[in-house]
N, CA and C of each residue as an Amber inpcrd file, in Angstrom:
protein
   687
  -9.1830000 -25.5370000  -5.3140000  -9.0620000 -24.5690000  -6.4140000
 -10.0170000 -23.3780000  -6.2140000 -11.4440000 -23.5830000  -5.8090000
 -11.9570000 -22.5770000  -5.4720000 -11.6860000 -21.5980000  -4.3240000
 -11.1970000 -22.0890000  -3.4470000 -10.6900000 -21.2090000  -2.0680000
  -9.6730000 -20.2780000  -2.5030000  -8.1710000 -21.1660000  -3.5030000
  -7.2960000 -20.3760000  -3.8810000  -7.8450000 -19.0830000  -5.0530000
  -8.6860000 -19.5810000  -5.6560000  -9.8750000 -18.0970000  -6.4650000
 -10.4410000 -16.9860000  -5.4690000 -11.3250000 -17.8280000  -4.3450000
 -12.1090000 -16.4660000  -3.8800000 -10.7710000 -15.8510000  -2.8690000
  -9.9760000 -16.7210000  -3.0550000  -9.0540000 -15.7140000  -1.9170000
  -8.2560000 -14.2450000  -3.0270000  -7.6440000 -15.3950000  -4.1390000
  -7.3590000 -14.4530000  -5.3860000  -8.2420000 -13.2500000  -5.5350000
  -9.5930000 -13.5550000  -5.5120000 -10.5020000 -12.5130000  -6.0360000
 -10.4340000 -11.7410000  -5.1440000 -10.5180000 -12.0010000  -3.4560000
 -10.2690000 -11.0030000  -2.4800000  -9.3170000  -9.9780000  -2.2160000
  -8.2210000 -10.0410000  -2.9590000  -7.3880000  -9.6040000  -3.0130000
  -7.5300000  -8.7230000  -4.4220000  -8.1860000  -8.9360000  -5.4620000
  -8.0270000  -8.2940000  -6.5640000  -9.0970000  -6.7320000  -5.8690000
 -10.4300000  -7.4660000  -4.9120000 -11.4300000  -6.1680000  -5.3020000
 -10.5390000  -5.6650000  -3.7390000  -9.9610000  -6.1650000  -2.7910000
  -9.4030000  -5.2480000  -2.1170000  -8.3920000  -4.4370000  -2.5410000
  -7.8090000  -4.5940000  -3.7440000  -6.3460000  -3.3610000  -4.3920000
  -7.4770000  -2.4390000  -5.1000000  -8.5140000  -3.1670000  -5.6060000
  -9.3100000  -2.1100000  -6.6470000  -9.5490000  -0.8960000  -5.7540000
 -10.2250000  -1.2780000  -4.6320000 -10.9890000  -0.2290000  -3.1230000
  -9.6300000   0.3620000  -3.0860000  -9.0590000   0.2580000  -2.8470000
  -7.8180000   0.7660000  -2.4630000  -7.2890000   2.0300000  -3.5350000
  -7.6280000   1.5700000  -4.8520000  -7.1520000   2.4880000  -5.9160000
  -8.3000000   3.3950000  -5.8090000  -9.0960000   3.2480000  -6.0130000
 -10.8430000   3.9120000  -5.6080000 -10.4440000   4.9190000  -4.6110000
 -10.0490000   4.6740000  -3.3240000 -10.2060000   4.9910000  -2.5370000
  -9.0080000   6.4090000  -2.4440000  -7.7460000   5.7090000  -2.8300000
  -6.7970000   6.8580000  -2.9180000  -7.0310000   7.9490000  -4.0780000
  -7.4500000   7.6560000  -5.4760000  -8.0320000   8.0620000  -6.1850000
  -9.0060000   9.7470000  -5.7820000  -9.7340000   8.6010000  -4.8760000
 -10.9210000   9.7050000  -4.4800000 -10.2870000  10.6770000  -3.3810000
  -9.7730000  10.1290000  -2.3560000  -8.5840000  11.3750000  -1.3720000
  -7.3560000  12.1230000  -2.1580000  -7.0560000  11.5340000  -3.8390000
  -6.3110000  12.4540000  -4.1180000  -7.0170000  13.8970000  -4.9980000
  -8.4260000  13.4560000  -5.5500000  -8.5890000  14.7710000  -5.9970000
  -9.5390000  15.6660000  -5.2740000  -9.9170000  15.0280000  -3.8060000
 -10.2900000  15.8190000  -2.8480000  -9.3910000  16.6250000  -2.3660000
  -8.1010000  16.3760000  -2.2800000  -6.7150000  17.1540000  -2.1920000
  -6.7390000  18.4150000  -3.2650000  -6.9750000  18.0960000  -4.6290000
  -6.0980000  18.8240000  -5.4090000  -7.9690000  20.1690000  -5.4440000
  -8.7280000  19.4710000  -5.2680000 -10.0960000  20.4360000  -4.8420000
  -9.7400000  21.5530000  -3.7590000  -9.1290000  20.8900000  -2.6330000
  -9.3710000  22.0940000  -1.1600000  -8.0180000  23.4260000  -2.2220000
  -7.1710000  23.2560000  -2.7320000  -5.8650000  23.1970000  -3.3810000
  -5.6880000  24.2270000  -4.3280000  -7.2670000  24.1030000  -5.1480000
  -7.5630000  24.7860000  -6.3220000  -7.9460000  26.3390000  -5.8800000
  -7.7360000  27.4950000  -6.7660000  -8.3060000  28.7330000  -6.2110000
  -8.3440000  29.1570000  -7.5330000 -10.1030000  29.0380000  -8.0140000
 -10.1980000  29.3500000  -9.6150000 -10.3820000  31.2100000  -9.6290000
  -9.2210000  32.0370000  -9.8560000  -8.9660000  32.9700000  -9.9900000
  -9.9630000  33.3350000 -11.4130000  -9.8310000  32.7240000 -12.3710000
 -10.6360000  33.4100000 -13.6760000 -11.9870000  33.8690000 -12.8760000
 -12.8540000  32.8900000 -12.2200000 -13.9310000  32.8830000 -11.6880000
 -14.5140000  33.5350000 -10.3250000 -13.2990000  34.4170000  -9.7880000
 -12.9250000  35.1630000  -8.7470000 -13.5010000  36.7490000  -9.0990000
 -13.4380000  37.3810000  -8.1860000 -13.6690000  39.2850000  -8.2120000
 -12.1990000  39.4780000  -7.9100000 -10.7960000  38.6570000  -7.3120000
 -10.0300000  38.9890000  -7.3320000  -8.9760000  39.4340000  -8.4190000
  -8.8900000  40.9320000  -8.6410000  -7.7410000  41.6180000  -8.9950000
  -6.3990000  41.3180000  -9.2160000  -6.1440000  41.4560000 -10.3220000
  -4.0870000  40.9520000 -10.2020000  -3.8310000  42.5370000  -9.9840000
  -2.9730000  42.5630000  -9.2090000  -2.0410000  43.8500000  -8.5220000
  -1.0360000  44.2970000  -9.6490000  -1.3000000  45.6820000 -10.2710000
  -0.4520000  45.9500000 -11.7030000   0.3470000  45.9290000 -11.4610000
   1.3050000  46.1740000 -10.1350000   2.7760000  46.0420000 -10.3630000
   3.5490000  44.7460000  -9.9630000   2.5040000  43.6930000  -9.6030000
   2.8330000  42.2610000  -9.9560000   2.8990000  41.8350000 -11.5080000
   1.9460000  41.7230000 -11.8370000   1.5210000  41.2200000 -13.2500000
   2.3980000  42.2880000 -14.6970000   2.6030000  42.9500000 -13.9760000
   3.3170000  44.0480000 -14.7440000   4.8520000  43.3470000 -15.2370000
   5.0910000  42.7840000 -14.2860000   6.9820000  42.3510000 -14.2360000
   6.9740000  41.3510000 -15.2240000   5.7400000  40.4890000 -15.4890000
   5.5790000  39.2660000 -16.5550000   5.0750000  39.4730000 -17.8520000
   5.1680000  41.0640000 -18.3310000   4.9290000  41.6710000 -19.4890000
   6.4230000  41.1800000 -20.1230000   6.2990000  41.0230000 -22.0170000
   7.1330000  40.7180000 -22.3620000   7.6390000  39.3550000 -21.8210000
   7.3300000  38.4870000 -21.0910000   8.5690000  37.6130000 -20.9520000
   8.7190000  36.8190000 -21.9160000   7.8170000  36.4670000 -22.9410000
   7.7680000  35.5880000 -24.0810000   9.2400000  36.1780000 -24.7590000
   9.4850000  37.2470000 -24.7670000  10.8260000  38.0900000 -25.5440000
  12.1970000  38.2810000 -24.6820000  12.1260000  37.2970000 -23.8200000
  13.3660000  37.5380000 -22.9720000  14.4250000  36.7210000 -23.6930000
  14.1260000  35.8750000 -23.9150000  15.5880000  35.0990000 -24.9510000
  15.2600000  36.0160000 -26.3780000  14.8910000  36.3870000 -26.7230000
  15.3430000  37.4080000 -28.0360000  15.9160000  38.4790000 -27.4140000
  15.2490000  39.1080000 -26.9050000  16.5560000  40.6020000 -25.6240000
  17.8030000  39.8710000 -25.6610000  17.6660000  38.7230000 -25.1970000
  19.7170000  38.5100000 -24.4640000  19.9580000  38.1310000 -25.9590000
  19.7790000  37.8690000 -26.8370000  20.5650000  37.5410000 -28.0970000
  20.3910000  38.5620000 -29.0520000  19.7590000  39.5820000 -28.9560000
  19.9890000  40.5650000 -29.9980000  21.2630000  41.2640000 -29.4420000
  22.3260000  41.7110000 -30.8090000  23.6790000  42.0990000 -30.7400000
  23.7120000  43.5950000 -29.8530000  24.7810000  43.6670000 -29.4630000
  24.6760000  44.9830000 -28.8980000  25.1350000  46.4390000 -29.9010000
  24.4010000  47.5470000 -30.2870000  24.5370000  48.3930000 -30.6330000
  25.4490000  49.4310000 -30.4650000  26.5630000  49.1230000 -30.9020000
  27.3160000  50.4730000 -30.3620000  27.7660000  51.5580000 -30.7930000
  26.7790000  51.9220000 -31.8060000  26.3320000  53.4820000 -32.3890000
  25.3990000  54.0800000 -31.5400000  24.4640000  52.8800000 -31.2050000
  23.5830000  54.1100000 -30.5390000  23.5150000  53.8760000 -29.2980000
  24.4810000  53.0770000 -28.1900000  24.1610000  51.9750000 -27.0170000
  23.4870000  53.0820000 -26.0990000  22.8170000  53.2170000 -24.9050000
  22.8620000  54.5990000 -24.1570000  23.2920000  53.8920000 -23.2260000
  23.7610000  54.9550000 -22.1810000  24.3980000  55.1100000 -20.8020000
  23.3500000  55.3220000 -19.5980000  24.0780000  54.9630000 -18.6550000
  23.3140000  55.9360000 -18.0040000  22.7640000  57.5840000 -17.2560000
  24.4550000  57.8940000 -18.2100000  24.3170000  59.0500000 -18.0270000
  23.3230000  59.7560000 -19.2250000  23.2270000  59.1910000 -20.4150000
  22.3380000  59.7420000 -21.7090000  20.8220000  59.4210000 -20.9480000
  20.5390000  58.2070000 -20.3310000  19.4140000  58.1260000 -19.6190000
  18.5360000  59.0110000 -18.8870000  19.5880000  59.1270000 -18.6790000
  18.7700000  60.5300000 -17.3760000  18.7520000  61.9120000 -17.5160000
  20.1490000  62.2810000 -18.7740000  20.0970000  63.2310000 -19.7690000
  18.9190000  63.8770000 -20.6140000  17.7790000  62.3850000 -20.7990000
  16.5400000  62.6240000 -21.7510000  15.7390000  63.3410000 -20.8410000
  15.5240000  63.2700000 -19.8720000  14.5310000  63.9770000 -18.7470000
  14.7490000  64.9660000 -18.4920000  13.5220000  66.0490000 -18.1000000
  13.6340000  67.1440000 -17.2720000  13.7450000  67.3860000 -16.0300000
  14.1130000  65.7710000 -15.1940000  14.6870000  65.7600000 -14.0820000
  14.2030000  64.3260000 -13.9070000  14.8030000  63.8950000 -12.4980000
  15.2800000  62.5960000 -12.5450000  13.1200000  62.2810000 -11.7830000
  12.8230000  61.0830000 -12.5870000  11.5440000  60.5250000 -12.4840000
  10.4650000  61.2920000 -13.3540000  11.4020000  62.0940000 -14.4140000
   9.8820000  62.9330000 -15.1650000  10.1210000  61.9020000 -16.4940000
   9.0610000  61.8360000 -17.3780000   8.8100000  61.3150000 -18.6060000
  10.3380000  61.6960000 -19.5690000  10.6010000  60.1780000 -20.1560000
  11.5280000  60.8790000 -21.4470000  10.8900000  61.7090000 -22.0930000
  11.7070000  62.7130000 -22.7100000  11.7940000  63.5420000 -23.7390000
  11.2940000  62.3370000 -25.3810000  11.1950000  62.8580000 -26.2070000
  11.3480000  61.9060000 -28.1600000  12.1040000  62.7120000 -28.5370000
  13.0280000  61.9950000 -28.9710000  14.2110000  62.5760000 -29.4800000
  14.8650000  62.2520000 -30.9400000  13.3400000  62.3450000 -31.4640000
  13.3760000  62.1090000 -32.7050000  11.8360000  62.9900000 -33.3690000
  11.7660000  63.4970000 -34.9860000  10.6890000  63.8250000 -35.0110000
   9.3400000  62.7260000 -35.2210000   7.8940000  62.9770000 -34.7210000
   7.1650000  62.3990000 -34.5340000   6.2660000  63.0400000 -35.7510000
   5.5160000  62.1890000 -36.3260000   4.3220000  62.4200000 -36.8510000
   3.0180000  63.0650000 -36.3850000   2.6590000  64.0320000 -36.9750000
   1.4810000  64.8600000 -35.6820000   0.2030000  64.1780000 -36.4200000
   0.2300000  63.7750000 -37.2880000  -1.4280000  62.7570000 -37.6110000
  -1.1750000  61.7910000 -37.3830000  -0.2490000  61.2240000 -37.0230000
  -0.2150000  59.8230000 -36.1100000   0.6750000  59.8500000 -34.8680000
  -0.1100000  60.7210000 -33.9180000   0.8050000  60.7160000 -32.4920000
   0.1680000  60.0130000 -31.3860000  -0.5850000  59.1570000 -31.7860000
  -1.2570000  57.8090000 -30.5320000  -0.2990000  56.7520000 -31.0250000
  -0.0060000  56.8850000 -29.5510000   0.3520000  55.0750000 -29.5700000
   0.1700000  54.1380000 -30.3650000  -1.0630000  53.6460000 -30.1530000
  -1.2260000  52.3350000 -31.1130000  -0.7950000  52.9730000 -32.3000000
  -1.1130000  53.8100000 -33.0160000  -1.0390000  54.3480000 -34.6260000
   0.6810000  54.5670000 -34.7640000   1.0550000  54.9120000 -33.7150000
   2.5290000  55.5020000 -34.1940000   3.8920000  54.6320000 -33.0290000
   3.4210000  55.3300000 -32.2500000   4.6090000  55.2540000 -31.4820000
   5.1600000  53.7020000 -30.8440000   3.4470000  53.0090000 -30.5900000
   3.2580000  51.4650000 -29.7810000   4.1510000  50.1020000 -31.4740000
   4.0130000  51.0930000 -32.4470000   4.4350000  49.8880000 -33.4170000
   5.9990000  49.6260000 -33.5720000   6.6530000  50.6100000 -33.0950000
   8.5220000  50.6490000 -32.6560000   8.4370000  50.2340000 -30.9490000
   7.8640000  50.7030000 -30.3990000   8.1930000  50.9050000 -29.1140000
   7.6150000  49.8520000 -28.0760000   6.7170000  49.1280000 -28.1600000
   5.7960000  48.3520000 -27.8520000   6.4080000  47.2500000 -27.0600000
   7.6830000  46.4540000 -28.1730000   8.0080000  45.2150000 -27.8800000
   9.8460000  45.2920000 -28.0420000   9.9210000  46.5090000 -28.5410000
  11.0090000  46.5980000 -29.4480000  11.8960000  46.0330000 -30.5910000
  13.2170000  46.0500000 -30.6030000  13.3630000  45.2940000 -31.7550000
  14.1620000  46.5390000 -32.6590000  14.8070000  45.8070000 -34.0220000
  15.7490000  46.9290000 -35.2270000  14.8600000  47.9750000 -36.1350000
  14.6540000  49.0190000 -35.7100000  13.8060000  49.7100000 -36.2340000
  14.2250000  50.0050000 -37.6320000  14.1740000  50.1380000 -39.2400000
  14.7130000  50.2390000 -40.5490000  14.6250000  51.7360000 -40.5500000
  13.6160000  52.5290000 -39.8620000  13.7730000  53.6220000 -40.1010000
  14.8430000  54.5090000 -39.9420000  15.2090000  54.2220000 -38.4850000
  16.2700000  55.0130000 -37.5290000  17.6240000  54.0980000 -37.4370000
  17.5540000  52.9600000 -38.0840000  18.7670000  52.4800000 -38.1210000
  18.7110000  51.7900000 -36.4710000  18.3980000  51.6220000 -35.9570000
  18.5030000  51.4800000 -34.4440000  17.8640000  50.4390000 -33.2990000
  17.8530000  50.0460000 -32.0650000  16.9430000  49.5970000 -31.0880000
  16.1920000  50.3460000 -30.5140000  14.9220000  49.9040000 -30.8170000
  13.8850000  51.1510000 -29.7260000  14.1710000  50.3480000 -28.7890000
  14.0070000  51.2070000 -27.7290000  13.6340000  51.1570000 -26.4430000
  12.0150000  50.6680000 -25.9540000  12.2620000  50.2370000 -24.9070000
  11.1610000  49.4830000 -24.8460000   9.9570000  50.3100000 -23.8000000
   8.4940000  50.6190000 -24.0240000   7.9150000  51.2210000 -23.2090000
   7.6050000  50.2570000 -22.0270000   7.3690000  50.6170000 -20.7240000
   7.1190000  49.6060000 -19.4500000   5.5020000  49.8000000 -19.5880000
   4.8040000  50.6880000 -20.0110000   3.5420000  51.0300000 -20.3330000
   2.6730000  51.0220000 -21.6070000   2.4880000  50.0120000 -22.5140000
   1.8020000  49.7990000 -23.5100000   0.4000000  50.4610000 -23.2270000
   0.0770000  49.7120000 -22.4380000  -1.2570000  50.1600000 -21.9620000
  -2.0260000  51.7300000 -22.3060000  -1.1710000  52.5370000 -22.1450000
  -1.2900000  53.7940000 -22.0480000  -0.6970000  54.4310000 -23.4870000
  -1.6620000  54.5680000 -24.1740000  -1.9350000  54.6900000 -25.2160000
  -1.3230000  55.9970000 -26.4300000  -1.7960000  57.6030000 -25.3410000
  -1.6780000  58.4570000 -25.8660000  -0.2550000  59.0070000 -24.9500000
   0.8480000  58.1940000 -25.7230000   1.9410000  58.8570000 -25.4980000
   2.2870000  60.4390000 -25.4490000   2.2220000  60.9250000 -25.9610000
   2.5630000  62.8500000 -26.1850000   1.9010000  63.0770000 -24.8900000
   0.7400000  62.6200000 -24.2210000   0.6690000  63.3110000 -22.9660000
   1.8410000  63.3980000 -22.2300000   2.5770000  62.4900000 -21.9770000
   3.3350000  63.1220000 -20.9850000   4.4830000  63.0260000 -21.7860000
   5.2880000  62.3420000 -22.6910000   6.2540000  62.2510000 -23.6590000
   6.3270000  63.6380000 -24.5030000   7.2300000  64.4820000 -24.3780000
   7.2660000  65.4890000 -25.6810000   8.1390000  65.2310000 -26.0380000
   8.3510000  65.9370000 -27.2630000   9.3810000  65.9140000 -28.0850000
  10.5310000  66.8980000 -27.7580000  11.9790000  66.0230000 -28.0760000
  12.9010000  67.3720000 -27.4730000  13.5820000  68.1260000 -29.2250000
  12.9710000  69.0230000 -28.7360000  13.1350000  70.3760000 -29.7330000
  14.4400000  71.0560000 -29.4510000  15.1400000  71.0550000 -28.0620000
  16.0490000  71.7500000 -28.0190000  16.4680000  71.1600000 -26.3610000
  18.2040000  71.8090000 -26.4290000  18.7360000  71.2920000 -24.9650000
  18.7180000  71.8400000 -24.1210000  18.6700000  73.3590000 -25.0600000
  19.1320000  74.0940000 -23.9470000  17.8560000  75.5190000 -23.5670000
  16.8770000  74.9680000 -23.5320000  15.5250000  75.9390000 -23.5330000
  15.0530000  76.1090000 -21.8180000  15.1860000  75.1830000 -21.7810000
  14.3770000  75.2980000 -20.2200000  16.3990000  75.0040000 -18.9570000
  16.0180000  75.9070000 -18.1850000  17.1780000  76.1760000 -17.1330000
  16.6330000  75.2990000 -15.5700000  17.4800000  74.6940000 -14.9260000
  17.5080000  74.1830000 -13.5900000  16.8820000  75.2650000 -12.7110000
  15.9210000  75.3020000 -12.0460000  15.3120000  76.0290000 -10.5040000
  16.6170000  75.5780000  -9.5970000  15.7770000  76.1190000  -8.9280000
  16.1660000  76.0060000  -7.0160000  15.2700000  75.4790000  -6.3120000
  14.2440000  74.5810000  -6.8400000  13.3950000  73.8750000  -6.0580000
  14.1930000  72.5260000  -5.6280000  13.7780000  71.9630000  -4.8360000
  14.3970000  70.1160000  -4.1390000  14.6200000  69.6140000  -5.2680000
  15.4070000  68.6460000  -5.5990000  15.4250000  67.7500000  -6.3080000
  15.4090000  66.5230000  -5.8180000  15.2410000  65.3870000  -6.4550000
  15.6180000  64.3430000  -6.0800000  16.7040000  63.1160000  -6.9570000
  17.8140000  62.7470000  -6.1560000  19.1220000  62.6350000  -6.6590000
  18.6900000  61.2580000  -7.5210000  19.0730000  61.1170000  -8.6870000
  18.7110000  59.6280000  -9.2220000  19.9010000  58.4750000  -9.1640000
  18.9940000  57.6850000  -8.4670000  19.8880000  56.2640000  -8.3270000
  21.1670000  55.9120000  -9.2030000  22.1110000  56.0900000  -8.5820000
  23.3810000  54.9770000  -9.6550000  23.7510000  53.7440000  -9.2890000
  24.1380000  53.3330000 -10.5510000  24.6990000  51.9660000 -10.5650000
  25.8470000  51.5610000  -9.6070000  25.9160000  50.5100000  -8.8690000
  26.4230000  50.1250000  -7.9140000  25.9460000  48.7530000  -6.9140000
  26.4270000  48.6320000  -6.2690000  26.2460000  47.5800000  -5.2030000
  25.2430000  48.6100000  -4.1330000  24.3350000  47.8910000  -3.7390000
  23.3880000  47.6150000  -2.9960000  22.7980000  46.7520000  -2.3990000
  23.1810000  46.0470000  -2.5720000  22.6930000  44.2770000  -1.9590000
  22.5180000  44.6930000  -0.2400000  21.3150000  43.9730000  -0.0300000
  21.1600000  44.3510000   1.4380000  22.2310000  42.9500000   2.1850000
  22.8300000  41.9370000   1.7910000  23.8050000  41.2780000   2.3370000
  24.8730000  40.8590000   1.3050000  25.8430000  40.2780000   1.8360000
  26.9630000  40.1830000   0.5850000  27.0770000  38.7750000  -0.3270000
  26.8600000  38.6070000  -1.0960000  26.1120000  37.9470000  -1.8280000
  24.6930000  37.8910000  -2.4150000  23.7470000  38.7010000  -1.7190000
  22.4230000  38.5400000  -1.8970000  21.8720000  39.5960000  -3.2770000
  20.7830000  39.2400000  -4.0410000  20.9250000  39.9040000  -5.3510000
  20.7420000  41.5240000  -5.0200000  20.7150000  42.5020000  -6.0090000
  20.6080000  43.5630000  -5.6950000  19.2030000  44.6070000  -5.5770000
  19.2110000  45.2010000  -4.2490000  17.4650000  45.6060000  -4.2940000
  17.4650000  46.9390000  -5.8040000  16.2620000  46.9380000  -5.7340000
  15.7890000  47.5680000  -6.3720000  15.6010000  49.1730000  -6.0460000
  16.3130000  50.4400000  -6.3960000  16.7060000  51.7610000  -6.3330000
  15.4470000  53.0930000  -6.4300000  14.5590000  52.2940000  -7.2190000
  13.7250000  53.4270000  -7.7090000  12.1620000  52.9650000  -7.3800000
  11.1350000  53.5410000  -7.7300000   9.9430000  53.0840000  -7.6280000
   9.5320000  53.0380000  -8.4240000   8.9090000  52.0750000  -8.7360000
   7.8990000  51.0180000  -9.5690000   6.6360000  50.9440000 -10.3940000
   6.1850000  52.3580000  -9.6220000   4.8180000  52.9060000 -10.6180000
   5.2940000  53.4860000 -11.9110000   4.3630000  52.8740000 -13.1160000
   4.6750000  52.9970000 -14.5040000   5.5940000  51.9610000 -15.0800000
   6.5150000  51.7920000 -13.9060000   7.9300000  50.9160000 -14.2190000
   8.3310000  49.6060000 -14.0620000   6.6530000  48.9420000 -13.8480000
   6.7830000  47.9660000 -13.1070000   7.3320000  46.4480000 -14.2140000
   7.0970000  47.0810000 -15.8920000   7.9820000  45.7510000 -16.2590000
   9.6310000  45.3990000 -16.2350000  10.1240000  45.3790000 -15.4170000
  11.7730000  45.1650000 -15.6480000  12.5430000  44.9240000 -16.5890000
  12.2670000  44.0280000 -17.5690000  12.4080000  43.9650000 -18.9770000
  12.6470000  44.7590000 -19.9220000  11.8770000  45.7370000 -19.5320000
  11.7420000  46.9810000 -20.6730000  13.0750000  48.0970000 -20.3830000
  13.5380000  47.9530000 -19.2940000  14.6010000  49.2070000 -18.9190000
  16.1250000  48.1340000 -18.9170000  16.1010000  46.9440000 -18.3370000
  17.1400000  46.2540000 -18.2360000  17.2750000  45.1440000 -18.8570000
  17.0510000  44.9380000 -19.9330000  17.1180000  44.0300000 -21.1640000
  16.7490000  44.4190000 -22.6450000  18.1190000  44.0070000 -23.3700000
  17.9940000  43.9820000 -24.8140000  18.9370000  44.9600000 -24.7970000
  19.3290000  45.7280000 -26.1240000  20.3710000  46.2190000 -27.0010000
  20.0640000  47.7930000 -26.9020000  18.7940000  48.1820000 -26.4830000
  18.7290000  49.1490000 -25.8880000  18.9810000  49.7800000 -24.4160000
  18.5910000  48.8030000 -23.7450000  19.4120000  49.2870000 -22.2800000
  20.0350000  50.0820000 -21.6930000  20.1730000  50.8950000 -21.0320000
  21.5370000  51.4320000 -20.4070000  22.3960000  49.6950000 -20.0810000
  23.5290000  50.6920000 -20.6070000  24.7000000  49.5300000 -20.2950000
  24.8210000  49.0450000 -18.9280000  24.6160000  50.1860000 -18.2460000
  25.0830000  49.7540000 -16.6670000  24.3840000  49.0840000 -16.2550000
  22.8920000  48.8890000 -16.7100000  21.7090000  48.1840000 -16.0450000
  21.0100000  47.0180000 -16.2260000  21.6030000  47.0430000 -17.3790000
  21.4370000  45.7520000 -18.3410000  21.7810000  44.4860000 -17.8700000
  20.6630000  43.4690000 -17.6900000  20.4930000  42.4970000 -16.6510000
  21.4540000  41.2700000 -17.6180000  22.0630000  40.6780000 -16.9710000
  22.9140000  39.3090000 -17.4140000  22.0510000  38.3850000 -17.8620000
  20.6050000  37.9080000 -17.1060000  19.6560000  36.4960000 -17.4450000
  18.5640000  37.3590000 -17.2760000  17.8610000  38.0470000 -18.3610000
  16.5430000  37.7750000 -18.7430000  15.7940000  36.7500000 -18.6880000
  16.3570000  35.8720000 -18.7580000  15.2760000  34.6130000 -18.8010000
  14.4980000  34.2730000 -17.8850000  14.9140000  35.2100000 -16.7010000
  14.7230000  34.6360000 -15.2450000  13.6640000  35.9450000 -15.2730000
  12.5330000  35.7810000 -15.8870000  11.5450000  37.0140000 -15.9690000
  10.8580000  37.5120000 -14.8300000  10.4440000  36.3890000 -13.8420000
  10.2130000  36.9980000 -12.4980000  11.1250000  37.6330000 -11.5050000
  11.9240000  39.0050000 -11.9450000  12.4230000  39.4840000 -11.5430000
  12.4750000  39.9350000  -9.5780000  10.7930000  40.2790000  -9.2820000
  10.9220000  40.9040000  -8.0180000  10.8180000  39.9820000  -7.1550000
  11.2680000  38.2710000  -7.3330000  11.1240000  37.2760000  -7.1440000
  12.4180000  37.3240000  -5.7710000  13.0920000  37.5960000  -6.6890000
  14.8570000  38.0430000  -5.8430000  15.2260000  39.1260000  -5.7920000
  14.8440000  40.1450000  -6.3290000  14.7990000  41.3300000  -6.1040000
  14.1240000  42.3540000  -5.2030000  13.9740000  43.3090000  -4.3830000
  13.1790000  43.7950000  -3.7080000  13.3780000  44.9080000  -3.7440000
  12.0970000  46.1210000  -3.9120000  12.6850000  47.4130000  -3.5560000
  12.6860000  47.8260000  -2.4150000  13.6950000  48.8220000  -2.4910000
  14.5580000  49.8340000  -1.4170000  13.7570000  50.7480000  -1.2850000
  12.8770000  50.8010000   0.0260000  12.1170000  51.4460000   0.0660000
  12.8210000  52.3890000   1.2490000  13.6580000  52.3310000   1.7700000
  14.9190000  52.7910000   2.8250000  15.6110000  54.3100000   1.8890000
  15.3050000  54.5140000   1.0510000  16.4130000  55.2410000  -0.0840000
  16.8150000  56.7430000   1.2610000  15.6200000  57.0150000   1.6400000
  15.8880000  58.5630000   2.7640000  15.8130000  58.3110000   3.9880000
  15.7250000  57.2970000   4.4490000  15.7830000  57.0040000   5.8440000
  16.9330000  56.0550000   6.6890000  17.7140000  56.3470000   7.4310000
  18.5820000  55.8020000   7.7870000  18.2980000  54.6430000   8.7760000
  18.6510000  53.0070000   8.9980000  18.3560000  52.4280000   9.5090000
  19.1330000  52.0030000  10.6490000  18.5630000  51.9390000  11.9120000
  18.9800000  51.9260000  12.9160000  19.6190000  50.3690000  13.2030000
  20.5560000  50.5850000  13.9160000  20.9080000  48.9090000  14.5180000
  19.7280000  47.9950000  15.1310000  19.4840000  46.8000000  14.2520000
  18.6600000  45.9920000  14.9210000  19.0850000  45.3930000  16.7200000
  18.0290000  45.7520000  17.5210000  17.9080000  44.8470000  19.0480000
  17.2370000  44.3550000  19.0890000  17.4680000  43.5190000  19.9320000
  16.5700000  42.4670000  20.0470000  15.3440000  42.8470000  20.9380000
  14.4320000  42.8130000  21.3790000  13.3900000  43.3420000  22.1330000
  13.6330000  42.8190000  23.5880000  13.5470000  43.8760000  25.2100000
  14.2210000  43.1880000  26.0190000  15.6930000  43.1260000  26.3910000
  16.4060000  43.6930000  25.1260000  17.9250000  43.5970000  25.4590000
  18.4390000  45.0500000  25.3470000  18.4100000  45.8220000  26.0950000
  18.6400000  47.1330000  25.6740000  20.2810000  47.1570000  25.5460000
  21.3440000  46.1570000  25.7370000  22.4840000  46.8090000  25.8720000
  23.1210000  46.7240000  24.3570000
């Protein structure tokens, strides 16, 4: 009876070592593993961290109804500008003792949503951050005040297929500074129609997406290195 014990017992403290032991190699694992960012000098990159603005509001975007008094296009889109990549125009009147952001403009525009005032969906800013809207936002007073130059322009992206293979999702047309939450231009009831993303939910957008950084340069047939024919 005692042999069948200390053998029993040998067996109990050899599974214990054993649990001990894996125990201790598994959170030496999850140690090499860890990279405590709070506690870092490392920087999040704004036009990473930018794309995960709003995502808490991506299932309210795809279920708010669509507006079709005021829906915009993309031709009204690009209509608001004084050319394609300059600041919208406000196309509504603004309050001049409350023309900051936070005070005025960030409390419609911020997150968006049915505004009671205007009857309507604001549009969503990609830039909260930036506070004193009217700097670069004016108000449009009129359509027909300022006339087209003869300086370069640059042609603005339309809607279409772009996929760099057939099936593969579609790159991204424009650049990204200021613009970097996706959410804010292609989701919800404000939207341009044409642009207006099917699954919000899927908030890490540049995940599958990539920009087209090709837009003026034509790309040559890939060779292989070595194979000139």
């Amino acid at each position: 009876m005692k042999k069948r014990l200390g053998i029993i017992s040998l067996f109990v403290i050899l599974f214990i070592a054993f649990i001990v032991v894996w125990n201790y190699s598994y959170q030496i694992g999850l140690e090499d593993a860890y990279i405590p960012i709070e506690n870092s000098n490392v920087s999040a990159i704004p036009s990473e961290s930018g794309v995960f603005k709003r995502s808490q509001h991506a299932i309210d975007y795809s279920n708010m109804p669509v507006d079709k008094n005021h829906e915009r296009s993309l031709n009204t889109y690009y209509k608001n500008r004084a050319y394609h990549g300059a600041p919208p125009s406000i196309p509504h009147p603004v309050d001049e003792h409350q023309n900051m952001g936070g005070q005025s403009c960030l409390k419609c525009h911020e997150n968006g949503g049915f505004t009671e005032k205007f009857k309507a969906y604001a549009p969503v800013t990609p830039h909260p951050e930036l506070v004193n809207c009217k700097q670069c936002h004016v108000e449009q007073n009129t359509q027909s005040l300022f006339k087209s130059g003869t300086y370069a322009s640059v042609v603005a992206p339309k809607a279409g297929v772009n996929n760099a293979l057939l099936g593969s999702p579609p790159m991204i047309p424009h650049q990204i500074q200021l613009r970097e939450n996706c959410l804010s231009c292609h989701a919800g009831p404000s939207a341009p129609r044409e642009i207006r993303v099917s699954h919000p939910e899927r908030v890490n957008c540049r995940q599958c997406h990539v920009p087209n950084t090709d837009e003026m340069t034509a790309v040559a047939t890939f060779k292989r290195a070595g194979n000139e024919e």
